[in-house]
MILOGU-121585 format. One record per residue (C-alpha): x, y, z; residue number from 1. Coordinates in nm, 3 decimals. Example, Ala and Ser with C-alpha at 12.3 -4.5 7.8 and 13.67 -1.06 7.14 Angstrom:
BEGIN
        X        Y        Z  seq
    1.230   -0.450    0.780    1
    1.367   -0.106    0.714    2
// end
This chain:
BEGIN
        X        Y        Z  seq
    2.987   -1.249   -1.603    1
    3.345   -1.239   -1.468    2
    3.377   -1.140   -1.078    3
    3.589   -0.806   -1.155    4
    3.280   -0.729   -1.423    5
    3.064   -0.826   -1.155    6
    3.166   -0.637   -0.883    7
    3.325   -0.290   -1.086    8
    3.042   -0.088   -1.115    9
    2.897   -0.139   -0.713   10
    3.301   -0.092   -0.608   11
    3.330    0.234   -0.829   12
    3.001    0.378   -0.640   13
    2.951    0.226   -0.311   14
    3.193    0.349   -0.034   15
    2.993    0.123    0.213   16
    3.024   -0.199    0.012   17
    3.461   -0.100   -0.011   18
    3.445   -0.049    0.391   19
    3.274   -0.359    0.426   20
    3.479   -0.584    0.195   21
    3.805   -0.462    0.290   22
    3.739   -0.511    0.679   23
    3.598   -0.844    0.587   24
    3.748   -1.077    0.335   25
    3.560   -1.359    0.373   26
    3.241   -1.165    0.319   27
    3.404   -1.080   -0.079   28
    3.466   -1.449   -0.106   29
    3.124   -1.514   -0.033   30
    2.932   -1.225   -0.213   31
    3.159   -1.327   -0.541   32
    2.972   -1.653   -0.530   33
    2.637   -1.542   -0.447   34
    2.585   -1.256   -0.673   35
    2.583   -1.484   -0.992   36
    2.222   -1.587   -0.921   37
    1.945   -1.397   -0.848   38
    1.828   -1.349   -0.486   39
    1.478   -1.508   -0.410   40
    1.316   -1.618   -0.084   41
    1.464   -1.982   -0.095   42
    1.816   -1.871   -0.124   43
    1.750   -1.617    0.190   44
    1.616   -1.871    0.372   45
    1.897   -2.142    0.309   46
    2.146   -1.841    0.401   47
    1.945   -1.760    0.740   48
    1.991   -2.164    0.826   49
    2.346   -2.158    0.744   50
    2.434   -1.813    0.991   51
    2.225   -2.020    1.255   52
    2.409   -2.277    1.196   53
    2.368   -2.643    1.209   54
    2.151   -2.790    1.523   55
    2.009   -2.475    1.559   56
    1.648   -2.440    1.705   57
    1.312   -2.367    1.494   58
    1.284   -2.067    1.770   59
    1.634   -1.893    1.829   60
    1.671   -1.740    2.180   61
    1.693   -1.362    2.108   62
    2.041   -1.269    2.066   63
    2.151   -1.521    1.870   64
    1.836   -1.430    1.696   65
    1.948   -1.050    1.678   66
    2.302   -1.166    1.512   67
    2.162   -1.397    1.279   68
    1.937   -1.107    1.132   69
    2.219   -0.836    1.127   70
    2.438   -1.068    0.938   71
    2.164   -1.218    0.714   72
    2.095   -0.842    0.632   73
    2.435   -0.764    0.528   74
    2.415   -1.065    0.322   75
    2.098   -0.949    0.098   76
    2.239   -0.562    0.118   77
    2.585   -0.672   -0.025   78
    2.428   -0.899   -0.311   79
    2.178   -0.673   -0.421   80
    2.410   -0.357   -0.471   81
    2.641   -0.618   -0.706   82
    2.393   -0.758   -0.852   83
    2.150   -0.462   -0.929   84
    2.438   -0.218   -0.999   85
    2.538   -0.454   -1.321   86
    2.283   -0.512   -1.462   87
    2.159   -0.861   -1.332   88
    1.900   -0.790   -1.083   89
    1.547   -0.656   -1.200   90
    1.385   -0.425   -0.998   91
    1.124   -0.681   -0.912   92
    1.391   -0.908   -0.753   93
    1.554   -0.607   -0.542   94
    1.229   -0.508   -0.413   95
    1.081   -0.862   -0.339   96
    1.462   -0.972   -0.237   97
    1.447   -0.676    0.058   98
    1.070   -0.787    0.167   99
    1.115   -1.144    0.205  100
    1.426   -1.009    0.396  101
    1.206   -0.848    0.607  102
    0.907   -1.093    0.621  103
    1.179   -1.361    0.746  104
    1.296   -1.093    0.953  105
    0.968   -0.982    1.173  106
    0.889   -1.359    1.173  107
    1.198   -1.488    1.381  108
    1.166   -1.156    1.623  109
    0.796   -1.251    1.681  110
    0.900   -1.614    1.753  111
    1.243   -1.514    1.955  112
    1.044   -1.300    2.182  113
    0.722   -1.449    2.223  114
    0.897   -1.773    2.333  115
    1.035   -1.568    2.626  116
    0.752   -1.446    2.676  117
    0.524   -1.752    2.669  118
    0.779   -1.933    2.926  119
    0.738   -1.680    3.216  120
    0.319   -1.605    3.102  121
    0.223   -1.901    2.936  122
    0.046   -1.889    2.582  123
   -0.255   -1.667    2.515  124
   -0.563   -1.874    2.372  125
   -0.870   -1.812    2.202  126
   -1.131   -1.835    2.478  127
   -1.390   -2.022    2.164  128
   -1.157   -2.250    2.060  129
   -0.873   -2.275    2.333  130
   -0.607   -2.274    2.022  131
   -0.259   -2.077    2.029  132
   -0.382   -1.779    1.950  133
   -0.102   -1.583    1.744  134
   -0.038   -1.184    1.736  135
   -0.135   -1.064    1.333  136
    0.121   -0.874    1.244  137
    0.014   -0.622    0.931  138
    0.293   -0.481    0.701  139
    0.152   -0.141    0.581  140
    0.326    0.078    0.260  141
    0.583   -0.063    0.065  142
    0.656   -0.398    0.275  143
    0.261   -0.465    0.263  144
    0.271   -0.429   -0.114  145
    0.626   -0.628   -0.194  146
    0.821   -0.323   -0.242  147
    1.036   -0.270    0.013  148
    1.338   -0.023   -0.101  149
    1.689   -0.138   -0.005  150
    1.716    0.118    0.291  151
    1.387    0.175    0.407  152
    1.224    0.166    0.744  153
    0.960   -0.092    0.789  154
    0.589    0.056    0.916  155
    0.380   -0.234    1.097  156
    0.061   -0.253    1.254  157
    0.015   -0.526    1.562  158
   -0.301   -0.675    1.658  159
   -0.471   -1.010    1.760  160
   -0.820   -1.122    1.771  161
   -1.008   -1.233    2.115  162
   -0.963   -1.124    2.422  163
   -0.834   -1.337    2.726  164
   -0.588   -1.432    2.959  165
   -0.266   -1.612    2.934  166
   -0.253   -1.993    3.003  167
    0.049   -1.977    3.240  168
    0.127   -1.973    3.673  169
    0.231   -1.564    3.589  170
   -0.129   -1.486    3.360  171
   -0.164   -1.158    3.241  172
   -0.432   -1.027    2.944  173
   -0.405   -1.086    2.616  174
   -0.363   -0.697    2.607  175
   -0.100   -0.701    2.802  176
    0.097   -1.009    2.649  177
    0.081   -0.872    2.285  178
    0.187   -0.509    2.384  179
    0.502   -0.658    2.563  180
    0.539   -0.866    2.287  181
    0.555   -0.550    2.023  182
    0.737   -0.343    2.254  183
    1.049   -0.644    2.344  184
    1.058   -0.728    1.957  185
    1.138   -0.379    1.845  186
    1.517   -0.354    1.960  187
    1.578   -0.705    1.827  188
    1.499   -0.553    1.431  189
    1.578   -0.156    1.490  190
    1.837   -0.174    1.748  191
    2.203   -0.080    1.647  192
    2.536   -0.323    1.740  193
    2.855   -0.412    1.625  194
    2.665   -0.609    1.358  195
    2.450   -0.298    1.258  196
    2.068   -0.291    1.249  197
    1.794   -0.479    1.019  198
    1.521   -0.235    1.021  199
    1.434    0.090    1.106  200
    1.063   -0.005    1.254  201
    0.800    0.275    1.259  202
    0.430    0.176    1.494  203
    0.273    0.550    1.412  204
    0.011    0.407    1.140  205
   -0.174    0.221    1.414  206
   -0.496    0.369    1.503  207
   -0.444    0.701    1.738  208
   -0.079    0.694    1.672  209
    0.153    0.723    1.935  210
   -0.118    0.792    2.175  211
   -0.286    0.470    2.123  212
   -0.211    0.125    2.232  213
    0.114   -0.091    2.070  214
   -0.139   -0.378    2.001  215
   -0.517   -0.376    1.860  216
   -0.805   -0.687    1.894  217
   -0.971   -0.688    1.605  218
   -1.300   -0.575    1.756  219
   -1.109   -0.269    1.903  220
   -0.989   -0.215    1.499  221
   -1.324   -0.270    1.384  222
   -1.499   -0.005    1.629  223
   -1.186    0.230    1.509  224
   -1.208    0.207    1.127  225
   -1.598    0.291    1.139  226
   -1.615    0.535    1.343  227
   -1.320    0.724    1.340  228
   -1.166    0.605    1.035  229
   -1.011    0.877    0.770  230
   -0.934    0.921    0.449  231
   -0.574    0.988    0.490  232
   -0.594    0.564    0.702  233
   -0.788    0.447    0.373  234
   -0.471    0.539    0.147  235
   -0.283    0.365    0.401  236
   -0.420    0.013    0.442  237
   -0.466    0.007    0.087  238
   -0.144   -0.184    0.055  239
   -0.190   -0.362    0.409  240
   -0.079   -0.749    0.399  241
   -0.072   -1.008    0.728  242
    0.280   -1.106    0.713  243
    0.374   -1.492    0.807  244
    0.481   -1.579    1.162  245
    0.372   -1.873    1.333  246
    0.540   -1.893    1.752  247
    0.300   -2.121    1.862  248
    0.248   -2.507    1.803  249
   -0.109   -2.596    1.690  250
   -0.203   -2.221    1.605  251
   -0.457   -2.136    1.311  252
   -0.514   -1.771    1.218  253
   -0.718   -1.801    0.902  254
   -1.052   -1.749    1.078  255
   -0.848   -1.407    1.202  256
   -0.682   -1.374    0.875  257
   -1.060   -1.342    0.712  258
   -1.198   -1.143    0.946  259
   -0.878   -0.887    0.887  260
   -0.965   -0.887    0.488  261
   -1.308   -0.821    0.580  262
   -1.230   -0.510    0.794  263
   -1.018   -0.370    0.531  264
   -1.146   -0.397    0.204  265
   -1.467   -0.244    0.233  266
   -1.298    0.045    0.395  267
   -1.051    0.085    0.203  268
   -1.250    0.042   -0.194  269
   -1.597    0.159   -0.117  270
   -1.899    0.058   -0.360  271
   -2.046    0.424   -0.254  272
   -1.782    0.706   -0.322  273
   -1.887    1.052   -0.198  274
   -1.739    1.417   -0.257  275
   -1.682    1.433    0.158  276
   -1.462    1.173    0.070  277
   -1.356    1.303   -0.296  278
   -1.250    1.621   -0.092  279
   -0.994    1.479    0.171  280
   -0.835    1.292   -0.102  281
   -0.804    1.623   -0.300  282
   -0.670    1.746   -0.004  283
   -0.407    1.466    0.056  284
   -0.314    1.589   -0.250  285
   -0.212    1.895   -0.172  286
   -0.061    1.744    0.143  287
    0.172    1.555   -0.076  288
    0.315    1.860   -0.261  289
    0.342    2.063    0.026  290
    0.498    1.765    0.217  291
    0.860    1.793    0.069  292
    0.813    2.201    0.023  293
    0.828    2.244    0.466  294
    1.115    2.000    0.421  295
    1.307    2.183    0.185  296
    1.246    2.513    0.380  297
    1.402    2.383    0.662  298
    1.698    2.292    0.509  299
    1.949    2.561    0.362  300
    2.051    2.495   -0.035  301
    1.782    2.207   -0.057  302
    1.506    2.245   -0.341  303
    1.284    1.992   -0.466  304
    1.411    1.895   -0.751  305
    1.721    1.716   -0.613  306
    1.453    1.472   -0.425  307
    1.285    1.200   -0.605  308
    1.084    1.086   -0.347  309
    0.926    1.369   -0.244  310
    0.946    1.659   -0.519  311
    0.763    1.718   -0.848  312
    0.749    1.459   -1.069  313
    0.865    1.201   -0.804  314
    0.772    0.826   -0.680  315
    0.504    0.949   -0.387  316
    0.331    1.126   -0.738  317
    0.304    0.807   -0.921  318
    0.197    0.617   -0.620  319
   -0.082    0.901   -0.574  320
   -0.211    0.861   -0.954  321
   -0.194    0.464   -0.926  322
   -0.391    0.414   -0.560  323
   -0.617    0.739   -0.620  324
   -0.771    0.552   -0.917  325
   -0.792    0.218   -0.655  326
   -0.929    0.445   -0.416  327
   -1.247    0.571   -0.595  328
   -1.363    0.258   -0.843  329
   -1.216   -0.032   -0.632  330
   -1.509   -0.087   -0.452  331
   -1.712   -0.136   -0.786  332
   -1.414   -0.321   -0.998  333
   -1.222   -0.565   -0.729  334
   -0.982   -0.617   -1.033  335
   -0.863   -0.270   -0.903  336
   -0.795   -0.466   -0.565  337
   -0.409   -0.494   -0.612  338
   -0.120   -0.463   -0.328  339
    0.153   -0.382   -0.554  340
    0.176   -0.054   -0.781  341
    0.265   -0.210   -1.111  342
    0.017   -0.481   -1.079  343
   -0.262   -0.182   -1.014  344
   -0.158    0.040   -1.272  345
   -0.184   -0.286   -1.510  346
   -0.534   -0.313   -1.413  347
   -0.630    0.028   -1.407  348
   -0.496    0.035   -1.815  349
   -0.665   -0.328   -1.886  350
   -0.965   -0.142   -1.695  351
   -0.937    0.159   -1.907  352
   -0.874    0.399   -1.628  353
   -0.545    0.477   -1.763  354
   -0.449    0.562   -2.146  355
   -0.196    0.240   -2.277  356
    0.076    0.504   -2.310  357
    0.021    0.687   -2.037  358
    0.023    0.351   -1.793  359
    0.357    0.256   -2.023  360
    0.506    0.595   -1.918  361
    0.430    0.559   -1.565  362
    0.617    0.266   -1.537  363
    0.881    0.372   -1.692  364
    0.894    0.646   -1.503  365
    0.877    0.456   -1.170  366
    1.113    0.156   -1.284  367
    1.393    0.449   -1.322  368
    1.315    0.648   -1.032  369
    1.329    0.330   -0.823  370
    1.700    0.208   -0.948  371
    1.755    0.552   -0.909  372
    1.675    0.548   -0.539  373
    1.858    0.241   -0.490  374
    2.178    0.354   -0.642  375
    2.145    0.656   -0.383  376
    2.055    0.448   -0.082  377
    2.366    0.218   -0.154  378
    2.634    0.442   -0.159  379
    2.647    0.472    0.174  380
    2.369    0.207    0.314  381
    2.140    0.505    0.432  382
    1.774    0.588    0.337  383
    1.826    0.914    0.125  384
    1.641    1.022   -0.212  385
    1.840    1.334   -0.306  386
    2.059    1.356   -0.594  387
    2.388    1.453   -0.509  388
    2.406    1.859   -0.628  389
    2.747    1.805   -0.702  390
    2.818    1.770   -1.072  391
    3.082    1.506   -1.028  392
    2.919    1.300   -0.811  393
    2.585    1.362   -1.036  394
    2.827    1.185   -1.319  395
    2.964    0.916   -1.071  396
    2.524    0.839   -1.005  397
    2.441    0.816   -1.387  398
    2.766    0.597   -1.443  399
    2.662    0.337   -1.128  400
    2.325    0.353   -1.317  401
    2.504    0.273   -1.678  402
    2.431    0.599   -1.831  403
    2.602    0.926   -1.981  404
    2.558    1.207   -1.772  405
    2.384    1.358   -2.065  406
    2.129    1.081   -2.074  407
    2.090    1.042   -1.732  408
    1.958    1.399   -1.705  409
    1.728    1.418   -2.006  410
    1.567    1.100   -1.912  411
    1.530    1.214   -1.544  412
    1.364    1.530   -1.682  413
    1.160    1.408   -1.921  414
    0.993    1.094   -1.662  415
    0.927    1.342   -1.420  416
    0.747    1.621   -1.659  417
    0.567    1.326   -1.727  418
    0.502    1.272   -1.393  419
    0.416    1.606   -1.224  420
    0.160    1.670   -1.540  421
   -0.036    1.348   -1.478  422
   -0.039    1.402   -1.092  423
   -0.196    1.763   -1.138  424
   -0.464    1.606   -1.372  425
   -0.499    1.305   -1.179  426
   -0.877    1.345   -1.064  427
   -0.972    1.413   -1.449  428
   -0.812    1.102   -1.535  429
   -1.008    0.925   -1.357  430
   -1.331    1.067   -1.408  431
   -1.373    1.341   -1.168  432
   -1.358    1.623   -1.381  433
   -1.489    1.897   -1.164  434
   -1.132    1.940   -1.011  435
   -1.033    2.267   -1.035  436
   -1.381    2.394   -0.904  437
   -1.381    2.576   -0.568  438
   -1.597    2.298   -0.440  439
   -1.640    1.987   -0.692  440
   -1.901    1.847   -0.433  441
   -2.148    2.083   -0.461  442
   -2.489    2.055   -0.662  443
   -2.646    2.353   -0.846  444
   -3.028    2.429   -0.754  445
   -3.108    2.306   -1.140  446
   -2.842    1.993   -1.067  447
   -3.105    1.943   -0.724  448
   -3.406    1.956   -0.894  449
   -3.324    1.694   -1.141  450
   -3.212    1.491   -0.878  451
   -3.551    1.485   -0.714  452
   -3.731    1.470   -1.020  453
   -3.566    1.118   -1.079  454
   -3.637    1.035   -0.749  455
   -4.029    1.165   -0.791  456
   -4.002    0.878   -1.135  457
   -3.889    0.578   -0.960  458
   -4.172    0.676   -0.701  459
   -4.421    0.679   -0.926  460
   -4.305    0.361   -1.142  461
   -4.265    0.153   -0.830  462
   -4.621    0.262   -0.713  463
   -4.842    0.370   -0.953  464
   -5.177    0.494   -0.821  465
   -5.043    0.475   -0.485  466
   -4.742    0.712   -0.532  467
   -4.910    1.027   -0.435  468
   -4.900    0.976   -0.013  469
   -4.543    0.862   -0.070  470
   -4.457    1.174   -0.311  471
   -4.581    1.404   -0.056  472
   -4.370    1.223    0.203  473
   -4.092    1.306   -0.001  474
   -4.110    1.662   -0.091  475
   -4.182    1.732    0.327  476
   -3.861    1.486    0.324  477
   -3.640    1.685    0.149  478
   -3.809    2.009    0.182  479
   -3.781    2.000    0.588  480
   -3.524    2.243    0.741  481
   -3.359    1.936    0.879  482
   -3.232    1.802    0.536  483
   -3.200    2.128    0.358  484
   -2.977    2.241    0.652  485
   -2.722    1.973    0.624  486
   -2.395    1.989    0.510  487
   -2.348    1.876    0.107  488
   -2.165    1.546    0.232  489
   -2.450    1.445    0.395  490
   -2.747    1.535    0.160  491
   -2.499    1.318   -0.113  492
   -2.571    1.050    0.105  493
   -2.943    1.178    0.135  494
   -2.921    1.137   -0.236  495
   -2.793    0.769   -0.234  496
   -3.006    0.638    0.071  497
   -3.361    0.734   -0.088  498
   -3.351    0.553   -0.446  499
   -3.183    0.222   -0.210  500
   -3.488    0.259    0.046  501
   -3.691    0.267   -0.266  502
   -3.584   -0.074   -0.365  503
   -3.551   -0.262    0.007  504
   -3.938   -0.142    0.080  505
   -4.014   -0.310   -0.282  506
   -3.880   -0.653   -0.150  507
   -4.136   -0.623    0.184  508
   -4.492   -0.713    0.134  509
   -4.573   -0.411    0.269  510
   -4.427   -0.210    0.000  511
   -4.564    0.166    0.071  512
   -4.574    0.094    0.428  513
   -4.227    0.044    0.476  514
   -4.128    0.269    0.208  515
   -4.273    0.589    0.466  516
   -4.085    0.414    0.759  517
   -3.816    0.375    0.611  518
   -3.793    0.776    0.476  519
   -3.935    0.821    0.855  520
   -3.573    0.616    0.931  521
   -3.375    0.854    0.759  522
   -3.537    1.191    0.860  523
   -3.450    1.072    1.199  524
   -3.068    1.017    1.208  525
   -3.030    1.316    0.870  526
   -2.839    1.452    1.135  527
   -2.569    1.205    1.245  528
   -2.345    1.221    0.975  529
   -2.213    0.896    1.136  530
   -2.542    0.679    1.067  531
   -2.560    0.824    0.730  532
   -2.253    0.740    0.626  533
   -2.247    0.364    0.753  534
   -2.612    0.309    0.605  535
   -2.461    0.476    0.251  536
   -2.180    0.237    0.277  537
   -2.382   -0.038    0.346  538
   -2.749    0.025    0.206  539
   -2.865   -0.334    0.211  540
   -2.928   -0.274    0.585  541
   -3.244   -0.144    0.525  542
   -3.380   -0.458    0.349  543
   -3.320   -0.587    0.738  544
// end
């Protein structure tokens, strides 16, 4: 394609990219050549080596480190509005072009600054192996999942695995070293210069929030995600990915890298699903619509249908239908087990979670509704996802998107019906079909009894002439004010514990014996929702 073809559609939209090309010639010169291939992680890298320039250090000190990144950004930005704008760039190489922009990006801060760092405080070491012992650095949403949008913030989540001092004359803690670490790299990606910013960075998904520390040990994590974990955290490290970084010589995370995996698959895709759970999701839900509906209030003239994130029918819908389905059969189908939307919502239809057509529609719909963000975030380089309520401008959008007006709006209209109708019937797809009761969690007293008579069966199969003691065990069991008093989360976990008891007492050679201590077992904590709710998730403790 000729340069003026090239370049016509991203000049006719984006005032940024005309401000930035007329105040910088040599910038044109150089976007003209690099917009006739597509952007990938090799060519970013060559281009970060060339604004270093040559000689440069493996570790740059920080603000030649902060310049490098501004201008490297500007670079990808510049490309990707040419490129994607006509034609040439799928959205799979804008979205994976913008997160290797900002894996390379996090990985030369977190170098830069823990080289400053390590010269006044020395290196912090595993005290089992006395290796470099690196900060994990966890990209969470969009960047976790290689999907970064071309203006979007960046949400990470810092931790690091043992617990120590620092090897130099000035030691301090590990603690204390990674937390300086996280707080000196922020202004190095976020900060705004002359050369403009990289990323917006955002710390607020790490457990407690604000009010919690900038950097976790994994142990610290570990404690966290059992016992105070929610659902609302699950939906968020679904799509949670260590990013690359290495600052010190002779480091090896994989041991930590394994032990992160471990923490958060098993609470993110549980094996056990319950209607506790079931509910908070159903409520995220509703969290979702009502989300954008405070926003719009508080802004004059602003409905929902003018965003496309956030409103009926938009992106945050699709990405509830796709990771919902994750959500409540991952634990039992790891093919489920995907970072990236389109990759899940493949699954899910190979699966047969999702209707062929209705997992082509989907990403349909989502394919348009991301180049639509895009073209909205490049007009003026800023993270926005309202369409312009201007008619004109509403024209000047579907023609930087290579559409009639006319077409623009019908197929905007007819993805996100699409969209908003799937998203209401979300939990029926996916097999929970008791949505729109008042409370889908809750048994009937005929729905009760045929639970225990099951149980009563495998009882009497596993024991024969000795299942009477046991069957009497069982009806004081779950006939004791203690059990019939809990709440319905917990007797669902009552409900799952028993039958798995059942079968750990069978592998003993004690069989009836430690069938009535292990019922004795659960009596006990019935009432510590917490116990019951790590021994559903993990019932093979009881064969211990």
């Amino acid at each position: 394609m000729s340069t003026p073809a090239l370049f016509a559609p991203a000049l006719a939209w984006s005032g940024h990219l005309r401000r930035r090309l007329d105040a910088h010639p040599d910038l044109a010169a150089w976007v003209a050549q690099a917009a006739q291939h597509p952007v990938t992680p090799e060519r970013l890298a060559q281009w970060q080596a060339e604004l270093a320039g040559p000689g440069a250090p493996d570790i740059l000190p920080v603000d030649l480190c902060r310049q490098v990144l501004r201008k490297l950004r500007e670079r990808v930005f510049s490309t990707l509005i040419v490129r994607d704008l006509s034609g040439q760039a799928p959205l799979e190489e804008v979205v994976g072009a913008m997160t290797a922009l900002a894996d390379a990006a996090v990985a030369a801060a977190y170098r830069s600054v823990a080289a400053d760092l390590a010269a006044v405080h020395g290196v912090p070491r595993d005290p089992a192996t006395g290796l470099p012992q690196e900060m994990l650095i966890v990209g969470m949403g969009k960047l976790g999942g290689g999907e970064l949008n071309v203006s979007s913030d960046i949400d990470l989540i810092m931790l690091y695995g043992e617990e120590g001092d620092t090897d130099g004359p000035r030691r301090i803690s590990h603690h204390e070293f990674y937390g300086r670490l996280t707080r000196r790299m922020m202004p190095v990606l976020s900060e705004v210069d002359a050369n403009g910013q990289v990323f917006r960075t955002d710390l607020r998904l790490r457990p407690d929030g604000d009010a919690g520390p900038l950097a976790w040990s994994l142990d610290a994590l570990e404690h966290y995600l059992i016992g105070q974990g929610r659902e609302w955290e699950r939906y968020a490290w679904l799509k949670a990915r260590l990013m690359p970084g290495q600052a010190f010589e002779g480091s090896d995370s994989a041991a930590q890298a394994r032990q992160l995996e471990s923490l958060r698959v098993p609470f993110v895709y549980r094996k056990y699903f319950d209607f506790d759970a079931l509910a908070a999701l159903r409520a995220l839900r509703e969290r979702i619509r009502q989300d954008w509906q405070r926003r719009a209030s508080a802004r004059n003239g602003i409905d929902s249908a003018n965003n496309i994130k956030l409103g009926d029918g938009g992106i945050r819908e699709i990405e509830f239908v796709v990771q919902l389905a994750q959500l409540i059969r991952g634990g039992r189908m790891p093919a489920l087990q995907q970072r990236g939307l389109l990759a899940a919502l493949h699954a899910e239809q190979v699966a047969g979670l999702v209707p062929e057509d209705d997992a082509r529609r989907l990403e349909e719909a989502y394919r348009f509704l991301r180049r639509t963000e895009h073209a909205l975030q490049y007009r003026e380089d800023e993270q926005t996802h309202l369409l312009p309520g201007d008619p004109d401008q509403r024209a000047a959008l579907a023609a930087a998107l290579g559409l009639s007006p006319q077409d623009f709006e019908s197929t905007l209209a007819a993805h996100r019906q699409f969209v908003s109708r799937t998203f209401r019937n979300v939990f029926r797809m996916v097999g929970m079909d008791k949505e729109d009761t008042a409370d889908a969690g809750a048994d009937t007293p005929a729905e009760e009894a045929d639970e225990e008579c099951a149980l009563a069966e495998q009882i009497r199969l596993a024991f024969g002439e000795q299942a009477d003691d046991l069957l009497r065990r069982t009806e004081t069991l779950l006939g004791s004010h203690r059990v019939r008093s809990l709440p319905e989360s917990s007797r669902r976990r009552m409900e799952t514990l028993l039958p798995a008891a059942l079968r750990a007492a069978r592998q003993t050679s004690a069989p009836l014996d430690a069938a009535v201590r292990l019922f004795d077992l659960i009596e006990k904590i019935a009432q510590r929702s917490a116990y019951l709710a790590l021994l559903a998730e993990y019932p093979d403790t009881l064969a211990r």
